[in-house]
C-alpha positions in Angstrom: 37.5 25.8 -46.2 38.7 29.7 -45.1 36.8 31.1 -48.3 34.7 33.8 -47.8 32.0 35.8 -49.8 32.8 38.3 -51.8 29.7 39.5 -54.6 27.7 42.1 -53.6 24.6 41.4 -56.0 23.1 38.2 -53.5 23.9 36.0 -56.4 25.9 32.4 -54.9 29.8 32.3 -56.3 31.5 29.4 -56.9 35.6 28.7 -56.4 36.2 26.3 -58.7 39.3 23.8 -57.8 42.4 24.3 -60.5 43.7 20.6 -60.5 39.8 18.5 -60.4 37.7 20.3 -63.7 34.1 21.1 -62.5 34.5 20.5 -58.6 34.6 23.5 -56.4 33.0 25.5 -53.5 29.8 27.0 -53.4 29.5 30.1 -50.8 25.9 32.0 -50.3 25.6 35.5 -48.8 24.2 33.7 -45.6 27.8 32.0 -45.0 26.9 28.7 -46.2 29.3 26.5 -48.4 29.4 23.4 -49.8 31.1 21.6 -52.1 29.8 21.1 -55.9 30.4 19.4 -59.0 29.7 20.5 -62.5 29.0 18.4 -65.5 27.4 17.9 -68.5 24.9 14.6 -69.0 23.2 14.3 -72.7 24.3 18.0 -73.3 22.4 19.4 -70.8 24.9 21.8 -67.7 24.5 19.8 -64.6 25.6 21.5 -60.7 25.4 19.2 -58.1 25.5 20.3 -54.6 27.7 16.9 -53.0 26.6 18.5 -49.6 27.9 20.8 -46.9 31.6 21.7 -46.2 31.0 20.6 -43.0 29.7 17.1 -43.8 33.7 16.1 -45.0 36.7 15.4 -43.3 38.8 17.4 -45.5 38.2 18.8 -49.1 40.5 15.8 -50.4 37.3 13.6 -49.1 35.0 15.5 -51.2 37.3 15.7 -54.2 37.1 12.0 -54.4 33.8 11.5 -54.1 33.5 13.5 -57.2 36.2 11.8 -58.9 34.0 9.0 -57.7 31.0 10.2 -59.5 32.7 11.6 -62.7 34.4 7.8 -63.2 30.4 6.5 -63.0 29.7 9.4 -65.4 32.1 8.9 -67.5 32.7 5.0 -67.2 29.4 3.7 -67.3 27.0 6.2 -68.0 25.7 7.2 -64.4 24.5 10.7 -64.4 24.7 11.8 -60.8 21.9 13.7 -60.4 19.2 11.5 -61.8 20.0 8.7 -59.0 19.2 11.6 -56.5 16.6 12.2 -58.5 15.1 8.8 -58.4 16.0 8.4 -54.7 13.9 11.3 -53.5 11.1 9.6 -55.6 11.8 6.7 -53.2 8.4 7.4 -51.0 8.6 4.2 -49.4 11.6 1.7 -48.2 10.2 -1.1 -50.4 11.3 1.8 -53.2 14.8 2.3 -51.9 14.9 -1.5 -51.8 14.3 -1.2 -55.4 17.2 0.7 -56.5 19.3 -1.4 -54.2 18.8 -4.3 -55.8 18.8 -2.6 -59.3 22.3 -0.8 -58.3 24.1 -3.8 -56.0 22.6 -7.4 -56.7 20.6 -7.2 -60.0 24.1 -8.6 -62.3 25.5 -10.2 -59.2 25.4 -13.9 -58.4 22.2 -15.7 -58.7 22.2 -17.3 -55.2 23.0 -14.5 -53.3 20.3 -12.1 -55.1 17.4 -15.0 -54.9 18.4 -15.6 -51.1 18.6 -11.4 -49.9 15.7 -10.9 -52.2 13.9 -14.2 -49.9 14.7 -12.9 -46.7 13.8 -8.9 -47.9 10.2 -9.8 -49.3 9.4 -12.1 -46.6 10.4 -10.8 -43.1 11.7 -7.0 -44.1 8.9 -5.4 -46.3 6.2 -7.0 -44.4 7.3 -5.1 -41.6 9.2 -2.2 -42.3 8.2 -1.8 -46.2 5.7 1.2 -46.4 7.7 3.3 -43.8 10.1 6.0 -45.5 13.4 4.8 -45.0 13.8 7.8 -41.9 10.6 6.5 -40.4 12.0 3.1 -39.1 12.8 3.1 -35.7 14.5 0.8 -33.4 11.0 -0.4 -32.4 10.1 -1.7 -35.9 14.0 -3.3 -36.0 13.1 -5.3 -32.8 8.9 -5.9 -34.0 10.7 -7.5 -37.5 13.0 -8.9 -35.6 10.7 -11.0 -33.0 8.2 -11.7 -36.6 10.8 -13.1 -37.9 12.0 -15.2 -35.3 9.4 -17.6 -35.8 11.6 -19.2 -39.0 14.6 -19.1 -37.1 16.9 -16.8 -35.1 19.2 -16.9 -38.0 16.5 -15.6 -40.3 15.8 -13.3 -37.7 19.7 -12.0 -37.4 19.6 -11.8 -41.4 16.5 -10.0 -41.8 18.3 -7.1 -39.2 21.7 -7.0 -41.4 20.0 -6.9 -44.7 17.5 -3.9 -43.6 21.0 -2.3 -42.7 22.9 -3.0 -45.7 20.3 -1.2 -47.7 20.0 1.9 -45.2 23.9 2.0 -45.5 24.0 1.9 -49.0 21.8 4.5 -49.1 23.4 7.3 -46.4 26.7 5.6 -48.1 25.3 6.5 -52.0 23.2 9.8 -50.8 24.7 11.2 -47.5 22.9 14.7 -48.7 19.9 12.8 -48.2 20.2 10.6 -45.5 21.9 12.5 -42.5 
């Protein structure tokens, strides 16, 4: 994005795109951009930084990821900024494993909810639970790992690929706060 500063009071300015209503550019006096999105929830203005201009391929990638947003907003009643909100309340991975399974399994099939939620509360939370979610190093993957090993190497494997479905979900869902 070639846009450039141009106030002279200190105050951040905002280019606002002509064809996507209340998505734009956000430039400071420092140089920084990044790309926003405007909205309203329950009345109340809402700007949402969606992160840096450098953190996108192209601006068309960021446009749709707030199309993406104001079809949740819009569609079903997500506001944007309170998922954020609730995610930077997530102190813990056992939090964030929360609003995964609120988000992704909680209307989904029975089986495969009881079955991830089996293999997350027995061999994943033990282990890797009370860590924030950019605590967990490859050390803990291989100590949960070898733990839970002992019901199986399948278990084992499982355990690994559902820790990383969550943690993708997450930088996936949040990539402002999850580099």
């Amino acid at each position: 994005v070639a846009l450039k500063y141009k106030g002279t009071d200190g105050a951040r300015q905002v280019s606002w795109d002509k064809k996507l209503t209340g998505f734009g550019v956000r430039c400071t006096p420092a140089g920084g951009k990044q790309f926003v999105l405007s909205y309203r929830f329950n009345g109340r203005p809402r700007l949402m930084s969606l992160g840096p201009v450098e953190h996108f391929r192209d601006v068309q990638e960021a446009a749709r990821k707030a199309e993406t947003l104001l079809h949740e907003l819009r569609h079903q009643g997500l506001d944007p900024m309170s998922s954020r909100e609730q995610l930077a309340a997530a102190a813990t991975f056992a939090d964030l494993w929360l609003l995964y399974f609120a988000e992704k399994l909680e209307h989904g099939n029975a089986n495969s909810r009881r079955s991830i939620s089996s293999v997350m509360k027995l061999h994943v939370l033990p282990r890797v639970g009370r860590l924030k979610p950019s605590q967990i190093t490859p050390a803990d993957v291989v100590r949960m790992h070898d733990a839970a090993s002992k019901a199986g190497k399948v278990v084992a494997n499982r355990a690994v690929e559902r820790l990383a479905d969550v943690l993708r979900w997450a930088q996936q869902r949040y990539p402002t706060s999850f580099p």
